[in-house]
Phi, psi and omega in degrees: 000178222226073185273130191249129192235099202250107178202126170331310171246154172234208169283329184309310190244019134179172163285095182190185208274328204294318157318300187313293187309326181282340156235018149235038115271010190238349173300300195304315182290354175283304194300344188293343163105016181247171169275118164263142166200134220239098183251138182192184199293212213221144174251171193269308178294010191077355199302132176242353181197137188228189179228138175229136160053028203084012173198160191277109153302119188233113184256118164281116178263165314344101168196174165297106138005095166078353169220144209272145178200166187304301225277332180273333190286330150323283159318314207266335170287332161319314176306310187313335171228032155266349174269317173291354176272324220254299166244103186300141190279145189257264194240150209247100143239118218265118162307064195093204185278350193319347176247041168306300183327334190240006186295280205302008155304296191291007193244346182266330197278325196118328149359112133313152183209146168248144165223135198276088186293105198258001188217180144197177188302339161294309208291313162351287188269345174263006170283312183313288211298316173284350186228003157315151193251122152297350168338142167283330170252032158231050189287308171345312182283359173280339197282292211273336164279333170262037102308320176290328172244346151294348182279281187334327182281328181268000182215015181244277196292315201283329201282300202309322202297311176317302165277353183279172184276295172228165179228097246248110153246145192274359202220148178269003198269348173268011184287303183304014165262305198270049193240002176236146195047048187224007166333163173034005203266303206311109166227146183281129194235109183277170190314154139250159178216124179303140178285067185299164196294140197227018185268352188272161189252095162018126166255182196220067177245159208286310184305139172263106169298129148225161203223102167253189209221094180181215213219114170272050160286177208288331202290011189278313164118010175315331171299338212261330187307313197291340176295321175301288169331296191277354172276003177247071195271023183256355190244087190328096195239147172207097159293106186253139170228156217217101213129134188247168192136176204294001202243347206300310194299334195256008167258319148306336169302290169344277165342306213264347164282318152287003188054036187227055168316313204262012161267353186238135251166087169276119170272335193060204192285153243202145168254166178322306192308310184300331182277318170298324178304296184316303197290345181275329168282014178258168186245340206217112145266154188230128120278108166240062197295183133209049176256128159287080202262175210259233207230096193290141169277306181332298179293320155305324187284305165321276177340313153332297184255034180004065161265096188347120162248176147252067217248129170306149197264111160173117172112235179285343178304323211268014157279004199253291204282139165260098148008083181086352177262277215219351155172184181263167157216161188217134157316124158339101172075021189273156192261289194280326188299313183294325188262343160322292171303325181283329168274343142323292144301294149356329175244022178209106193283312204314283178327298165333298187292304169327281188298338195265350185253006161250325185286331182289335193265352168282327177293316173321337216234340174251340207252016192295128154311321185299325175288297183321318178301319184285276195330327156286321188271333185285292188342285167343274208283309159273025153273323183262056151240003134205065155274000000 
């Protein structure tokens, strides 16, 4: 079949878990023996069309880099139906909200559409709310963004809830957000991940590697890491954070304020080889989000690669970590709580090895990419088959 694939960002335009899923669900439907074709935002450098892995990148201009608009839902339904004249689309899968713009096309055609969910408008808005700046000049944003996503929620998601066929969720922790107009719709496909080789052994040299991983906004908490770092000056620490986004300059500041340059290490975007090198080399992965994300790939990748995390208990984490079993948790974004845990592990290599052979065998046994890829394409494959 003839899958048609709609998501605001791909890797092309950055390093993150949501990019990662979208595109090694669009590898597996190829290899799966199906036709992909990929609509997604404008690159900043101009690129307008690549080929990756057996299926076609199509980046559409007018738009924003990564960001959803009147002008890409416009633009992107044209492309749909100069791609549907030329190769008819068997099923729509839209990545979030990015095929608002084509649903009625797609509900006159006949089209089946799936939709992926990585949130909802709670998580949303109690993601804004931890990490709102209270400042009196910036108060105003308390106002106008969750009026900004509440629109998004009333003229985006509930129209997408209708029309689609199914409703994809990556966390069982977003189902009670998904109970009007979803009805028979909703099923949970949690994140996968290639499983990397898991034989080499820690080293047990005295610096303790820690590592975080993303897309570097405030709300990931990486300030709370470098904070973490310069309060611990009795302990041999070395932070690598690895990821780019609009917070990385204010994070280095951070860094050059707390003085702890020579403990902290921005790599920015990373090639696969390189990233794999980082996670076999930390002794710590640290989330100290306070964002409610639907199921960070990040965190699953670390575990993978059986690293002790530590992580905030909040959104999709805390469906993944068993508390002390397969990794820690802390309050969001706490600071004494972040540094507790990091001397704790740091001074007991035993624990460390413990949490790291349980965290690897829980991703083996729920996170496989490969169950993710079957568990998607069956969704898929039975929407056209009553459509």
């Amino acid at each position: 079949m003839h899958i048609l694939v709609m998501s605001r960002s791909t890797l092309s335009h950055g390093f993150g878990g949501f990019e990662r899923q979208c595109e090694d669900l669009c590898a597996g439907f190829v290899k799966a023996g199906h036709k992909v074709t990929v609509l997604t935002t404008s690159r900043k450098d101009g690129v307008e069309e690549e080929e990756r892995s057996g299926y076609t990148v199509k980046f559409l201009s007018p738009s924003t880099p990564m960001k959803l608009s009147r002008s890409w839902f416009n633009r992107a339904l044209s492309e749909v139906r100069k791609i549907h004249r030329d190769d008819p689309i068997d099923v729509i899968h839209s990545n979030e909200f990015a095929a608002k713009g084509a649903m009625g096309w797609a509900k006159k055609n006949g089209i089946p559409m799936a939709v992926v969910c990585h949130g909802s408008l709670r998580t949303e808005l109690l993601s804004f709310l931890s990490a709102a700046d209270m400042r009196p000049r910036y108060w105003h944003w308390l106002i106008l963004t969750p009026l900004h996503l509440l629109r998004r929620c009333l003229l985006w998601e509930m129209p997408m809830r209708r029309v689609a066929k199914s409703i994809v969720l990556v966390s069982p922790t977003l189902s009670k957000d998904f109970k009007l107009f979803s009805k028979g719709k909703v099923r949970v496909i949690e994140n996968g991940i290639a499983l990397p080789d898991n034989s080499r052994e820690r080293s047990t040299g005295e610096e303790i590697r820690l590592l975080c991983t993303g897309r570097a906004d405030k709300q990931k908490g990486f300030q709370t890491a470098i904070r973490a770092v310069a309060e611990i000056d009795d302990m041999p620490l070395h932070l690598d954070i690895i990821g780019t986004g609009p917070y990385l300059d204010d994070l280095k500041k951070i860094s050059r304020d707390l003085r702890t340059d020579e403990r902290v290490t921005f790599h920015g975007r990373v090639t696969d080889d390189e990233l794999n090198l980082a996670y076999s080399s930390a002794d710590i992965y640290l989330i100290p989000t306070t964002r409610y994300e639907g199921l960070p790939l990040a965190l699953l990748e670390a575990m993978a690669h059986g690293i002790p995390t530590i992580s905030s208990e909040i959104g999709g984490n805390s469906d993944v970590i068993t508390h002390n079993h397969d990794g820690i948790f802390i309050k969001p974004g706490n600071l004494s709580e972040l540094i507790s845990a990091i001397r704790r592990l740091g001074n007991d290599q035993e624990e460390r090895r413990r949490i790291s052979q349980a965290a690897r065998a829980t991703t083996e046994r729920r996170f496989d990419k490969e169950r993710m890829i079957d568990e998607t394409l069956q969704t898929l494959e039975s929407l056209t088959n009553i459509s």
